[in-house]
PDB file of N, CA, C, O and CB in Angstrom:
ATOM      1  N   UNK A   1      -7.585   2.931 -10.205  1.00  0.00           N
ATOM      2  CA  UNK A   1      -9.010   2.920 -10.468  1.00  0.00           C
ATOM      3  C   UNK A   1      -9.637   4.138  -9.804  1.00  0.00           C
ATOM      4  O   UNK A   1      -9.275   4.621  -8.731  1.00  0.00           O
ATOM      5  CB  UNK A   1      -9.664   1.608  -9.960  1.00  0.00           C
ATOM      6  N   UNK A   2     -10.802   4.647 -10.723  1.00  0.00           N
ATOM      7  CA  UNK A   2     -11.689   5.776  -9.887  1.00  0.00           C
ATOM      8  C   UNK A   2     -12.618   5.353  -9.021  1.00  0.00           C
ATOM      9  O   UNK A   2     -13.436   4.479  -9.310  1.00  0.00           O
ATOM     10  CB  UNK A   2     -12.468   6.651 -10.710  1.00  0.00           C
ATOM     11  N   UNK A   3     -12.556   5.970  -7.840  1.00  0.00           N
ATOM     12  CA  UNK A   3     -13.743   5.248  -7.477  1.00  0.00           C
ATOM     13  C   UNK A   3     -14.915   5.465  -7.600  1.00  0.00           C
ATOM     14  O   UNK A   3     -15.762   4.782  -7.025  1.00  0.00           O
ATOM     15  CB  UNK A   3     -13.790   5.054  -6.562  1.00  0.00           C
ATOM     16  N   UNK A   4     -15.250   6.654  -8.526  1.00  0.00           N
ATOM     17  CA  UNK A   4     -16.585   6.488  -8.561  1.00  0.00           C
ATOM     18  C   UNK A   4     -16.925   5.733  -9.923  1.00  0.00           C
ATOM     19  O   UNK A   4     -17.948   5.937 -10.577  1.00  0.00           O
ATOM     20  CB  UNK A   4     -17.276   7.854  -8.399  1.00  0.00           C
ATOM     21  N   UNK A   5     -16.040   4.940 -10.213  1.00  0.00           N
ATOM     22  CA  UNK A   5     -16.478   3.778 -11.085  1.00  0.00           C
ATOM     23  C   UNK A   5     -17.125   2.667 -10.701  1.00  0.00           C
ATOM     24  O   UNK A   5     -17.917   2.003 -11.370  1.00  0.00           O
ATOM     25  CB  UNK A   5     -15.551   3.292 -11.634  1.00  0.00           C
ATOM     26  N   UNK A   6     -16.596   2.404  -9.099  1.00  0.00           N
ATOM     27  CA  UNK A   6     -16.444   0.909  -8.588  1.00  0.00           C
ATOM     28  C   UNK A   6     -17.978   0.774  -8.100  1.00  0.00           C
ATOM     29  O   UNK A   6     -18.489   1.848  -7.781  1.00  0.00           O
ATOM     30  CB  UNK A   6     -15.143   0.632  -7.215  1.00  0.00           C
ATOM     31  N   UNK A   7     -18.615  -0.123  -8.014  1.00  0.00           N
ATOM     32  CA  UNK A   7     -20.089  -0.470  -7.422  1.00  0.00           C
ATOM     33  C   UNK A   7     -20.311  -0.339  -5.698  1.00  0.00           C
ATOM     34  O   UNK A   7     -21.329  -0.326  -5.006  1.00  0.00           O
ATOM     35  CB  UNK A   7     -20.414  -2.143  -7.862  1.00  0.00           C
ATOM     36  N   UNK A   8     -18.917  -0.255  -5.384  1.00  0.00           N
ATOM     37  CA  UNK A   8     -18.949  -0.217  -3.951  1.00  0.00           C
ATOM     38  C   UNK A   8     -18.814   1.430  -3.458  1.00  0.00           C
ATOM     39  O   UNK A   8     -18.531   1.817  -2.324  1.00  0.00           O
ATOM     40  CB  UNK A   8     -17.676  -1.208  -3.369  1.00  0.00           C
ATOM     41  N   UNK A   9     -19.089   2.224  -4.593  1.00  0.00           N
ATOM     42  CA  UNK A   9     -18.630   3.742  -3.774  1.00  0.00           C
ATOM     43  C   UNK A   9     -20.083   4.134  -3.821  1.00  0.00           C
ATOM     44  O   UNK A   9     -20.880   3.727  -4.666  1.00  0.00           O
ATOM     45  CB  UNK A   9     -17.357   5.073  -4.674  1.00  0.00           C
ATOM     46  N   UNK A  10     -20.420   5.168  -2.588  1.00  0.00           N
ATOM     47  CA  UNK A  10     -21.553   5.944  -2.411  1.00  0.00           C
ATOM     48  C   UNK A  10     -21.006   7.318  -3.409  1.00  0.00           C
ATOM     49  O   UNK A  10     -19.961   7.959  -3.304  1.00  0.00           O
ATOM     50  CB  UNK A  10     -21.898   6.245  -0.617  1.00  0.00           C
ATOM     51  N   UNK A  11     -21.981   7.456  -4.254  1.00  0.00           N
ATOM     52  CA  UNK A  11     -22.111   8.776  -4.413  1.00  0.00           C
ATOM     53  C   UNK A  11     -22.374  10.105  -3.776  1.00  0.00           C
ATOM     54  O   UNK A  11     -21.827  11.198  -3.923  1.00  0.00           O
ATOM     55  CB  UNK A  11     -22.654   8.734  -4.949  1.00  0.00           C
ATOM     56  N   UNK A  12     -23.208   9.766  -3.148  1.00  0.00           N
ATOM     57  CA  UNK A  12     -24.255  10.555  -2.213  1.00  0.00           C
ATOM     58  C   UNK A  12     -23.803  11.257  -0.910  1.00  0.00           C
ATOM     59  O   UNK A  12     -24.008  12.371  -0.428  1.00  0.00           O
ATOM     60  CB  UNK A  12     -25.313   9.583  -1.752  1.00  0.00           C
ATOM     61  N   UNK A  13     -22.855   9.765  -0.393  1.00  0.00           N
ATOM     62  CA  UNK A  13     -22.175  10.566   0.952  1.00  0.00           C
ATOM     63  C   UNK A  13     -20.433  10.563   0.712  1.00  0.00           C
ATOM     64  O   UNK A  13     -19.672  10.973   1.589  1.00  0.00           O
ATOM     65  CB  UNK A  13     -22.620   9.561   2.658  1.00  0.00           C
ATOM     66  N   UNK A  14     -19.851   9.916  -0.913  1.00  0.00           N
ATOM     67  CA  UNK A  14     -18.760  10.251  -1.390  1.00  0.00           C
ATOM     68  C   UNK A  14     -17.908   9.442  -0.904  1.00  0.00           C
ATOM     69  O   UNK A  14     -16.925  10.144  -1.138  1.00  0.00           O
ATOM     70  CB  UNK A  14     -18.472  11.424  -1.243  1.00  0.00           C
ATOM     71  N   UNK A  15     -17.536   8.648  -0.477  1.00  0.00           N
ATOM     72  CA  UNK A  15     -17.144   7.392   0.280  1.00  0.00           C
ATOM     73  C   UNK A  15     -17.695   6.042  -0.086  1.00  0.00           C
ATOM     74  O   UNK A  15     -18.728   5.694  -0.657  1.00  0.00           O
ATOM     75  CB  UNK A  15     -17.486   7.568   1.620  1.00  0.00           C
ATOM     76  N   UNK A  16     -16.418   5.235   0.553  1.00  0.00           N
ATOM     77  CA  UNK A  16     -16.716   3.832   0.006  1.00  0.00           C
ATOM     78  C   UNK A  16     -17.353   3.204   0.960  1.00  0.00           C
ATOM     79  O   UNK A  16     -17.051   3.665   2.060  1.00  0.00           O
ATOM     80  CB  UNK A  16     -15.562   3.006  -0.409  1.00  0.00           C
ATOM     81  N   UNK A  17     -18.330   2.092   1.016  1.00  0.00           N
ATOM     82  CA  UNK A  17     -19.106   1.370   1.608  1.00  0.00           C
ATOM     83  C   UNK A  17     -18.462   0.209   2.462  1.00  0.00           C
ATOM     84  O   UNK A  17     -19.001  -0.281   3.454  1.00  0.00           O
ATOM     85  CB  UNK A  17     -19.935   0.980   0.687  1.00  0.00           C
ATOM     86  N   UNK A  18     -17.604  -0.054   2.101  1.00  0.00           N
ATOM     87  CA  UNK A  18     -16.665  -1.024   2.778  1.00  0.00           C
ATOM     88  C   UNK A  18     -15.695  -0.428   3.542  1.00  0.00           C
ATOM     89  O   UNK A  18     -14.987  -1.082   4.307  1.00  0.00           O
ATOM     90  CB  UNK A  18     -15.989  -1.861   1.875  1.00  0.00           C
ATOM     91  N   UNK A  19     -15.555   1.374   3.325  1.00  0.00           N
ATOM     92  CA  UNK A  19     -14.766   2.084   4.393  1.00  0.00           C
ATOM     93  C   UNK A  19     -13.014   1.846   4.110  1.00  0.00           C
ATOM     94  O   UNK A  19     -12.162   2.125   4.954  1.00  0.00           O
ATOM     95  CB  UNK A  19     -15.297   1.395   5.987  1.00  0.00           C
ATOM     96  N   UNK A  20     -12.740   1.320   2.850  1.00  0.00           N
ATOM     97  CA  UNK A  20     -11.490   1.660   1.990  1.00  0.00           C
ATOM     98  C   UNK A  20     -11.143   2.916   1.417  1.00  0.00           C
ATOM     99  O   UNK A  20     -11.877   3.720   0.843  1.00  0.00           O
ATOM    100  CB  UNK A  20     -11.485   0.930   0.964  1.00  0.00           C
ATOM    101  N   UNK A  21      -9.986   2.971   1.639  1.00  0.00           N
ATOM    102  CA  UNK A  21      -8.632   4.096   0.972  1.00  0.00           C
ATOM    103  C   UNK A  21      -8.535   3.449  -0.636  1.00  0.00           C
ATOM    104  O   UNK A  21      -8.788   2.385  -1.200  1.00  0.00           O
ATOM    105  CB  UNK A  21      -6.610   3.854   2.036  1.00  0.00           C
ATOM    106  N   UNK A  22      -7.844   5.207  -1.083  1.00  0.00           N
ATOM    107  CA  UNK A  22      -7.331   4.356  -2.506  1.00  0.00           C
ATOM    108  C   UNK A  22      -6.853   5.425  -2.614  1.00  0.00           C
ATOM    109  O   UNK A  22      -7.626   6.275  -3.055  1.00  0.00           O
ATOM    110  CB  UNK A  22      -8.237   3.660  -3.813  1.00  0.00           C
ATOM    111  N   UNK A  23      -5.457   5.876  -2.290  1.00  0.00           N
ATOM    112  CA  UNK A  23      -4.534   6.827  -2.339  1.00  0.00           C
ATOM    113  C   UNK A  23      -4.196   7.169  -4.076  1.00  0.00           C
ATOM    114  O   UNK A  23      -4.083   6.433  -5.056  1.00  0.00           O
ATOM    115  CB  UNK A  23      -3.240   6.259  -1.425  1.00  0.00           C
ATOM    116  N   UNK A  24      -4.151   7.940  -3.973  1.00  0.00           N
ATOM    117  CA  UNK A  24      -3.591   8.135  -5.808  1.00  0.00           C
ATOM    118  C   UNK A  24      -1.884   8.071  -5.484  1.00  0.00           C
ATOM    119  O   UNK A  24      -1.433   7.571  -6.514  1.00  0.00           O
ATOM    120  CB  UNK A  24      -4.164  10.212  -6.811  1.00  0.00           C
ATOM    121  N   UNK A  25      -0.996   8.275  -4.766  1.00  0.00           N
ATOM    122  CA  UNK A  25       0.413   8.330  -4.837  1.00  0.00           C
ATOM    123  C   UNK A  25       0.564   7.029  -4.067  1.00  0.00           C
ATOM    124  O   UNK A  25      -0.158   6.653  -3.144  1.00  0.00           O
ATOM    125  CB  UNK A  25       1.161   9.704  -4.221  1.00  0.00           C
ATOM    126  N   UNK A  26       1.763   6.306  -4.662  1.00  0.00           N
ATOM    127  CA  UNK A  26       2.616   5.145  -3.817  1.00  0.00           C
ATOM    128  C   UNK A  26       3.148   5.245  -2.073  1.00  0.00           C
ATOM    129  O   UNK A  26       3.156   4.493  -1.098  1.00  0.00           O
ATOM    130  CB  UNK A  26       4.042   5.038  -4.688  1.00  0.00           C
ATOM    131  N   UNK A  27       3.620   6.859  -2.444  1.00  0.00           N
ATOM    132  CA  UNK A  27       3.983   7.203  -0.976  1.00  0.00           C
ATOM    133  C   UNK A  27       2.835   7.188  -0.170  1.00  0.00           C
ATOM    134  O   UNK A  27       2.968   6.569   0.885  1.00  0.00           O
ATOM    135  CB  UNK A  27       4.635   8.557  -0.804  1.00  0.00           C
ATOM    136  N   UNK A  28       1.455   7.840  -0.441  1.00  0.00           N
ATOM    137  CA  UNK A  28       0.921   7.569   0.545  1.00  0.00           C
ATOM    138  C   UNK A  28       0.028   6.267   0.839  1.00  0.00           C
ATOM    139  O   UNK A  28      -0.702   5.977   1.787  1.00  0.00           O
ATOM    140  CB  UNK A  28       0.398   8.540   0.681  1.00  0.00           C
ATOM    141  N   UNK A  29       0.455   5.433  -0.628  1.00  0.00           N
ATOM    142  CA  UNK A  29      -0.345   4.048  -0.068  1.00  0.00           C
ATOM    143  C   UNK A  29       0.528   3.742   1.838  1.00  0.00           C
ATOM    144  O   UNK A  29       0.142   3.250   2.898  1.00  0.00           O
ATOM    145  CB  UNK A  29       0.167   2.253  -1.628  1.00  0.00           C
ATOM    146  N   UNK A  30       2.125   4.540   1.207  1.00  0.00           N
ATOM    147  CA  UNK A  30       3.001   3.510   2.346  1.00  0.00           C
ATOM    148  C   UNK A  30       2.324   4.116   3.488  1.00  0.00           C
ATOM    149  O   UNK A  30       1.614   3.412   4.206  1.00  0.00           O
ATOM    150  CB  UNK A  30       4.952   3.630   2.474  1.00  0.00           C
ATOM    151  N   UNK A  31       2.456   5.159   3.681  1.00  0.00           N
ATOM    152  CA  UNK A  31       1.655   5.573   4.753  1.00  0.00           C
ATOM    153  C   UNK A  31       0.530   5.118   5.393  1.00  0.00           C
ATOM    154  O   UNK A  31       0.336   5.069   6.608  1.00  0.00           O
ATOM    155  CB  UNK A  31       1.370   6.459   4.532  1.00  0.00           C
ATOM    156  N   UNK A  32      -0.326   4.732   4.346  1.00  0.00           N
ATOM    157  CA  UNK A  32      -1.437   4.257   4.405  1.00  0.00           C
ATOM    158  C   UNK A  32      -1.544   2.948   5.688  1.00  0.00           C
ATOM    159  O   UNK A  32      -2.024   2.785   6.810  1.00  0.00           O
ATOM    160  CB  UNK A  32      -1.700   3.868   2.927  1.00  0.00           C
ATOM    161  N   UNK A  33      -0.634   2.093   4.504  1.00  0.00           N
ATOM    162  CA  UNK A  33      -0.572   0.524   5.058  1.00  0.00           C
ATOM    163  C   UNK A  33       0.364   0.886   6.806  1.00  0.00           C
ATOM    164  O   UNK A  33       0.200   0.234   7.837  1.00  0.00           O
ATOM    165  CB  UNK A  33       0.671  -0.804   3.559  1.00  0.00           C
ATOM    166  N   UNK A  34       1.294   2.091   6.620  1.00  0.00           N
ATOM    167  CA  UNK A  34       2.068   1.432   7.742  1.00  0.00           C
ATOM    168  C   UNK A  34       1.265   2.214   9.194  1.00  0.00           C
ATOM    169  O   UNK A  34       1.562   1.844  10.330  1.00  0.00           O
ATOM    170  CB  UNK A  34       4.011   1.816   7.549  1.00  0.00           C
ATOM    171  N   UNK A  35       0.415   3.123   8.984  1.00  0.00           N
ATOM    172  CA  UNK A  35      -1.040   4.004   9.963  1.00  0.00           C
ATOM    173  C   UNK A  35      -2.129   2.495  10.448  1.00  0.00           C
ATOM    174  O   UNK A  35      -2.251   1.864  11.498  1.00  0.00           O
ATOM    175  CB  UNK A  35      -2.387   5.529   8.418  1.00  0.00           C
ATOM    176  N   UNK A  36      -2.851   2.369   8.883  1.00  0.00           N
ATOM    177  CA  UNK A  36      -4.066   1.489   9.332  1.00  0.00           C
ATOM    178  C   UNK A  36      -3.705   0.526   9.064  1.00  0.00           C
ATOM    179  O   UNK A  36      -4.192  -0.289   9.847  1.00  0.00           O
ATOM    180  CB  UNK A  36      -5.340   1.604   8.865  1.00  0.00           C
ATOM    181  N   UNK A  37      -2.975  -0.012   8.243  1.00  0.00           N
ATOM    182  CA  UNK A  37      -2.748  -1.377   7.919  1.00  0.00           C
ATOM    183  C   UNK A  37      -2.822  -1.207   6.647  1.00  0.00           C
ATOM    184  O   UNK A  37      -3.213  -0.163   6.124  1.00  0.00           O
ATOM    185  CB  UNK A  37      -3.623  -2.427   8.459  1.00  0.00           C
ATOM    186  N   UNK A  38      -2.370  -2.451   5.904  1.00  0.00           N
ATOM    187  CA  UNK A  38      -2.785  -2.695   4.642  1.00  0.00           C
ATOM    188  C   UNK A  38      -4.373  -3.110   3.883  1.00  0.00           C
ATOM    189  O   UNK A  38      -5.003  -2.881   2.850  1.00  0.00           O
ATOM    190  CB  UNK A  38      -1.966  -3.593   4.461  1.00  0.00           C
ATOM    191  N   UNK A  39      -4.484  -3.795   5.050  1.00  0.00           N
ATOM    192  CA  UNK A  39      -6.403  -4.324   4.755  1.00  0.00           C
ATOM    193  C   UNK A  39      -6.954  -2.902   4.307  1.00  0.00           C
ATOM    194  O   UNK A  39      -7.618  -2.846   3.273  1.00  0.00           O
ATOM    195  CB  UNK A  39      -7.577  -4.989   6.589  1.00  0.00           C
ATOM    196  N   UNK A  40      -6.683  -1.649   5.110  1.00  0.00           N
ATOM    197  CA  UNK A  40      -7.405  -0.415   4.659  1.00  0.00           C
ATOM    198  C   UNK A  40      -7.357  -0.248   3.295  1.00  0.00           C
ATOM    199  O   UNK A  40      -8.377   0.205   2.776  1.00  0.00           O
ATOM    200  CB  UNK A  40      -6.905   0.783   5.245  1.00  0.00           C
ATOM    201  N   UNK A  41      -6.274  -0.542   2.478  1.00  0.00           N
ATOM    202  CA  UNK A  41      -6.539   0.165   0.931  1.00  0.00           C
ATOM    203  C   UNK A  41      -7.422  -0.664   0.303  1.00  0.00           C
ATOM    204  O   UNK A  41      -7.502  -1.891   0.365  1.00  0.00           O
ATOM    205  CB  UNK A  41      -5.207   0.315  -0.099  1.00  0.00           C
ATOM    206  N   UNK A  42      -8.157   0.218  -0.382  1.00  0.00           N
ATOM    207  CA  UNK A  42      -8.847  -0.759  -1.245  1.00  0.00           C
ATOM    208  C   UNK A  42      -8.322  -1.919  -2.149  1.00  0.00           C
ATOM    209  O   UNK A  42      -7.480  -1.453  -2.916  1.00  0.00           O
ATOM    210  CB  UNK A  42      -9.454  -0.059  -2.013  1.00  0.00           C
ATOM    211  N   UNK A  43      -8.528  -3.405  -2.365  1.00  0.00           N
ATOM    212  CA  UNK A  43      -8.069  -4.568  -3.111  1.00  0.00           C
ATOM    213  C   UNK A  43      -8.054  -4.010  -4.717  1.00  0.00           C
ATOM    214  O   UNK A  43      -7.437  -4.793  -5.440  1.00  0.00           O
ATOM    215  CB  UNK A  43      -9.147  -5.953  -2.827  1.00  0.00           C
ATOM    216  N   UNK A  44      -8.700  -2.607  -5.563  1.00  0.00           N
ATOM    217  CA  UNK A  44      -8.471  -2.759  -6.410  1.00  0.00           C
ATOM    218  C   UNK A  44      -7.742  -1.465  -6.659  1.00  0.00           C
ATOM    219  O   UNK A  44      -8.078  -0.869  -7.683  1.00  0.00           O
ATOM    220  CB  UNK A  44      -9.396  -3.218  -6.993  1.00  0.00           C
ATOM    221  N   UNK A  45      -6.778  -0.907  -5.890  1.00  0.00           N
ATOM    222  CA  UNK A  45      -5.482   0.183  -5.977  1.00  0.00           C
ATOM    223  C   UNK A  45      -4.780  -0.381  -6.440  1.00  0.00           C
ATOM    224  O   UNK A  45      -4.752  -1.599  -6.261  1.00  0.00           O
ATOM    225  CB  UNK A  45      -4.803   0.793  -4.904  1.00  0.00           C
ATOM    226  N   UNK A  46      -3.742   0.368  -7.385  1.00  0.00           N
ATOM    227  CA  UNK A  46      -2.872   0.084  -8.300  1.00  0.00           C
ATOM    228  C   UNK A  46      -1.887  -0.341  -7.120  1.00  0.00           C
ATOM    229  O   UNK A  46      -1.527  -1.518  -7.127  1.00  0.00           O
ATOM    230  CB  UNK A  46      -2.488   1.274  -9.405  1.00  0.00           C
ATOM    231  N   UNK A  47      -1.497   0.345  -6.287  1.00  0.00           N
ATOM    232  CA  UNK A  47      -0.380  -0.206  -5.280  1.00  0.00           C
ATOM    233  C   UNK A  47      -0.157  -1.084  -4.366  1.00  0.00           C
ATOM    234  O   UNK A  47       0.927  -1.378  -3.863  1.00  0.00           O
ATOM    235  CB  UNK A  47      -0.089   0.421  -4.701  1.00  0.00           C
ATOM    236  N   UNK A  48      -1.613  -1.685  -4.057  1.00  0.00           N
ATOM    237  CA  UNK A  48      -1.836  -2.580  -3.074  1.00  0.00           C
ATOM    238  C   UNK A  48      -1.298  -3.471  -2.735  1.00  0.00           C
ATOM    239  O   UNK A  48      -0.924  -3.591  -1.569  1.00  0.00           O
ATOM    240  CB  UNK A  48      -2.587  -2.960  -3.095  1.00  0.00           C
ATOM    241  N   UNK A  49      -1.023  -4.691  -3.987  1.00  0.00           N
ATOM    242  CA  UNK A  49      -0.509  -5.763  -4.148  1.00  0.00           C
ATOM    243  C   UNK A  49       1.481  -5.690  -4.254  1.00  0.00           C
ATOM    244  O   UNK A  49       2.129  -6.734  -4.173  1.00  0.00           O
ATOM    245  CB  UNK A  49      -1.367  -6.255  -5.448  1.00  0.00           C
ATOM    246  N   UNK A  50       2.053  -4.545  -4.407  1.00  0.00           N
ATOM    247  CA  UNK A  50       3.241  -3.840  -4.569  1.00  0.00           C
ATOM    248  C   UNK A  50       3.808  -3.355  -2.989  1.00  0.00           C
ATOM    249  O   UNK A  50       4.949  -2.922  -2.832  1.00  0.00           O
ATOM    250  CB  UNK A  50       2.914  -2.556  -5.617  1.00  0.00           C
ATOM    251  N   UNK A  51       2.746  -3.513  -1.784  1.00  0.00           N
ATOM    252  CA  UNK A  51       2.968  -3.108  -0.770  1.00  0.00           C
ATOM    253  C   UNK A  51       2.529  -4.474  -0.037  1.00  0.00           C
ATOM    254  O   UNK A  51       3.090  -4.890   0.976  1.00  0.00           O
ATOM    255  CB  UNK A  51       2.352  -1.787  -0.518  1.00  0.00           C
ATOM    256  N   UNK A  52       2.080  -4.742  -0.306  1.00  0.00           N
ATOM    257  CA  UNK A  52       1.771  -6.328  -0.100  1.00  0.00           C
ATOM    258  C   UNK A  52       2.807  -7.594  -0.223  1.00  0.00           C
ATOM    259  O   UNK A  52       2.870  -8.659   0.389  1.00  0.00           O
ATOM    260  CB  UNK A  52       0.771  -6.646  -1.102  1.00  0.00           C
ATOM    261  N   UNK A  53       3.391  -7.167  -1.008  1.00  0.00           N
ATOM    262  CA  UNK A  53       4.947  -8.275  -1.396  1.00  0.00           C
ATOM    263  C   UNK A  53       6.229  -8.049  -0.694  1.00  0.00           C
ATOM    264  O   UNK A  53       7.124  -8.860  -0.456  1.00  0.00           O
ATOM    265  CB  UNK A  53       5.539  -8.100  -3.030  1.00  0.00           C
ATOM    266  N   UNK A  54       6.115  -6.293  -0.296  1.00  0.00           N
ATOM    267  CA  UNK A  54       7.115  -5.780   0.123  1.00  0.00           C
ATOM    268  C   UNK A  54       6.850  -6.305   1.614  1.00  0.00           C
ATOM    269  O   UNK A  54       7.835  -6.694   2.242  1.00  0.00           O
ATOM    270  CB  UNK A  54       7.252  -4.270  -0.218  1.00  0.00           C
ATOM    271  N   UNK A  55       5.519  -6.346   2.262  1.00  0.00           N
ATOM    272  CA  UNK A  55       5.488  -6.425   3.929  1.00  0.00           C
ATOM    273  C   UNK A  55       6.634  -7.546   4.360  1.00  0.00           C
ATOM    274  O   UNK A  55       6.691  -8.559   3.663  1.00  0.00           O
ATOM    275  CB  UNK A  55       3.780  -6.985   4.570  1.00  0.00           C
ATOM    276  N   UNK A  56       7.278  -7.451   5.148  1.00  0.00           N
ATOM    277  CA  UNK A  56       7.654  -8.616   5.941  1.00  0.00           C
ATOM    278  C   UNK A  56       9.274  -9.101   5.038  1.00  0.00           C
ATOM    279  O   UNK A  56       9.988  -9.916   5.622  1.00  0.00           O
ATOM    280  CB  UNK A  56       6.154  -9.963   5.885  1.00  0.00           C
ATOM    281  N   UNK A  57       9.661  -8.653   3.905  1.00  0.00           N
ATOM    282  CA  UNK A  57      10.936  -9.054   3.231  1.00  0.00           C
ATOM    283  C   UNK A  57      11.872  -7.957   3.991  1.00  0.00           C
ATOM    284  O   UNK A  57      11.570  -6.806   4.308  1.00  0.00           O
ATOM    285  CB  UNK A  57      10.899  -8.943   1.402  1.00  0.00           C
ATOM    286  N   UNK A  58      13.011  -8.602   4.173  1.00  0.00           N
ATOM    287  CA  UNK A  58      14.633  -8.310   4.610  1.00  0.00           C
ATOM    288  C   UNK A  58      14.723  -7.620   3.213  1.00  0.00           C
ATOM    289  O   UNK A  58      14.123  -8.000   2.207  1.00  0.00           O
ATOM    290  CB  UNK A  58      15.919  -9.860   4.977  1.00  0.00           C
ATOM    291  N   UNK A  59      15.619  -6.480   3.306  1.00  0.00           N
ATOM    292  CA  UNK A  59      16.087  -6.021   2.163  1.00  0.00           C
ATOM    293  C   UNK A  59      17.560  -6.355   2.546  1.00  0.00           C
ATOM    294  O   UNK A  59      18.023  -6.068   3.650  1.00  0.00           O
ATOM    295  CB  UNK A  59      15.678  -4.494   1.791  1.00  0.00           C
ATOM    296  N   UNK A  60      18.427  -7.124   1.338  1.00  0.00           N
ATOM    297  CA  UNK A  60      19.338  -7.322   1.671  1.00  0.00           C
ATOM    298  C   UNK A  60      20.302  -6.504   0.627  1.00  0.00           C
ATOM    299  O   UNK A  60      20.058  -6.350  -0.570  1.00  0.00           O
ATOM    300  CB  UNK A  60      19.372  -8.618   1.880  1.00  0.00           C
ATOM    301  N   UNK A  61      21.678  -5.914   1.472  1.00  0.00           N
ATOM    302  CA  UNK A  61      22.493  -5.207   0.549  1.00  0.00           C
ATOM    303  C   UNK A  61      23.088  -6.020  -0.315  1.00  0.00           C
ATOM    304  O   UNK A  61      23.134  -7.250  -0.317  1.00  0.00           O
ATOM    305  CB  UNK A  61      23.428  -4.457   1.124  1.00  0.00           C
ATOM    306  N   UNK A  62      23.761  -4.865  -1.409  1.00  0.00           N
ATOM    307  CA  UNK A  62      24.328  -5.667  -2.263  1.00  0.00           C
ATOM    308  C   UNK A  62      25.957  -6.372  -1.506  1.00  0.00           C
ATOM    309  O   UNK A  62      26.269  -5.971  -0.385  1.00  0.00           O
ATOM    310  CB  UNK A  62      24.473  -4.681  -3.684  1.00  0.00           C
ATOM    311  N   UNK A  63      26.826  -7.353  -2.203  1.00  0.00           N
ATOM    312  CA  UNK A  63      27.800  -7.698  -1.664  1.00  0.00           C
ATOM    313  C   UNK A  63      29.181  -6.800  -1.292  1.00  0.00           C
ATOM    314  O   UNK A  63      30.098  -7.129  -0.541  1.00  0.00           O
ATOM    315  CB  UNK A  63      27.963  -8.602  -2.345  1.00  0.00           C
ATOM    316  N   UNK A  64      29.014  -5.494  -2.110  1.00  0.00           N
ATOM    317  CA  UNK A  64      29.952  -4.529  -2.118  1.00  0.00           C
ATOM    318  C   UNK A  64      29.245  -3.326  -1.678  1.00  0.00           C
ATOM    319  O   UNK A  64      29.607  -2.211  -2.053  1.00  0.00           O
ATOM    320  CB  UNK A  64      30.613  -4.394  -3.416  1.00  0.00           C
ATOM    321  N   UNK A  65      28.215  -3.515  -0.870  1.00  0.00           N
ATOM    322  CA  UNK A  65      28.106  -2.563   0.062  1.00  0.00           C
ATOM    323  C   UNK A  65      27.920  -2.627   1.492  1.00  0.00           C
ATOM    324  O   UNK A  65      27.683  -1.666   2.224  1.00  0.00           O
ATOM    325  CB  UNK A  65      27.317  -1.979  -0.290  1.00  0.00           C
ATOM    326  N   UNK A  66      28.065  -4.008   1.877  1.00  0.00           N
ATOM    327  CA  UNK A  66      28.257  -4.905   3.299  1.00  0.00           C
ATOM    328  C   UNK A  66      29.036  -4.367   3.777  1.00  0.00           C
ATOM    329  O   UNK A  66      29.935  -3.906   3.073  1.00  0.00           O
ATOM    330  CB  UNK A  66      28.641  -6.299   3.381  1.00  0.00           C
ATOM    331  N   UNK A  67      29.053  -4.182   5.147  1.00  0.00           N
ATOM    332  CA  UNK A  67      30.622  -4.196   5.919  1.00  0.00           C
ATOM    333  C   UNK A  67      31.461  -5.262   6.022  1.00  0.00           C
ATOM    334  O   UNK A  67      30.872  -6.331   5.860  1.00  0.00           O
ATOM    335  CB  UNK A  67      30.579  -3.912   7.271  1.00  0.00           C
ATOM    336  N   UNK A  68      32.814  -5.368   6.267  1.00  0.00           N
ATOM    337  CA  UNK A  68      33.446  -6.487   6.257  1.00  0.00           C
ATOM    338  C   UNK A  68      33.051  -6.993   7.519  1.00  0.00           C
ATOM    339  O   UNK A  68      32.312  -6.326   8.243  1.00  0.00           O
ATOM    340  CB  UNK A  68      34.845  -6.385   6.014  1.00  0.00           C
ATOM    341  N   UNK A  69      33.423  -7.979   7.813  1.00  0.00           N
ATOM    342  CA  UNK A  69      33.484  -8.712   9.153  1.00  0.00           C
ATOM    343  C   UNK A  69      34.099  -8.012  10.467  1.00  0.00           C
ATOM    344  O   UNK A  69      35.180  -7.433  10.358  1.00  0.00           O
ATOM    345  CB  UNK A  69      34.294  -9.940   8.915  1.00  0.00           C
ATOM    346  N   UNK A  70      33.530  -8.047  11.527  1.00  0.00           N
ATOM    347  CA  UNK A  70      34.967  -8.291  12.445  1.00  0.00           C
ATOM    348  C   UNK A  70      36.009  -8.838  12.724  1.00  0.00           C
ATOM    349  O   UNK A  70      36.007  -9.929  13.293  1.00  0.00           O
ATOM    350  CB  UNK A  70      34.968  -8.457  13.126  1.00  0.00           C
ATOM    351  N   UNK A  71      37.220  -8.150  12.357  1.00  0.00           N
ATOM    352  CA  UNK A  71      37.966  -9.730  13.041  1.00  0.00           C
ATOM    353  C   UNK A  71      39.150  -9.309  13.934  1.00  0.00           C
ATOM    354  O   UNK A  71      39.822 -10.163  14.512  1.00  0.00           O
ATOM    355  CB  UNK A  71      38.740 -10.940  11.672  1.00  0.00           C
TER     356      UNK A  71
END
């Protein structure tokens, strides 16, 4: 989304009123979220909710790329 579409952006002083981000690249949403947090991006960025699902999940390998055990 642009923001100077949204009802919440100042024109005038060019900034949002609620004091939200809205990165145009994914990479720097990550940045974004992992600096200020996630609350900083704006709720209607394409990436938000995509960085939002990811917080807090284990990425787990596949089974043939595990190490074996010790034994």
């Amino acid at each position: 989304m642009n923001c100077r579409d949204c009802s919440r952006y100042d024109l005038i002083h060019r900034s949002c009123l609620d004091g939200k981000v809205n990165p145009e690249r994914y990479e720097t949403a990550v940045q974004v979220a992992n600096v200020m947090g996630p609350r900083a991006i704006c709720p209607l960025n394409d990436f938000r909710e995509r960085i939002l699902n990811a917080r807090g999940q284990t990425v787990r390998l596949a089974p043939s790329v595990r190490r074996p055990p010790n034994s």
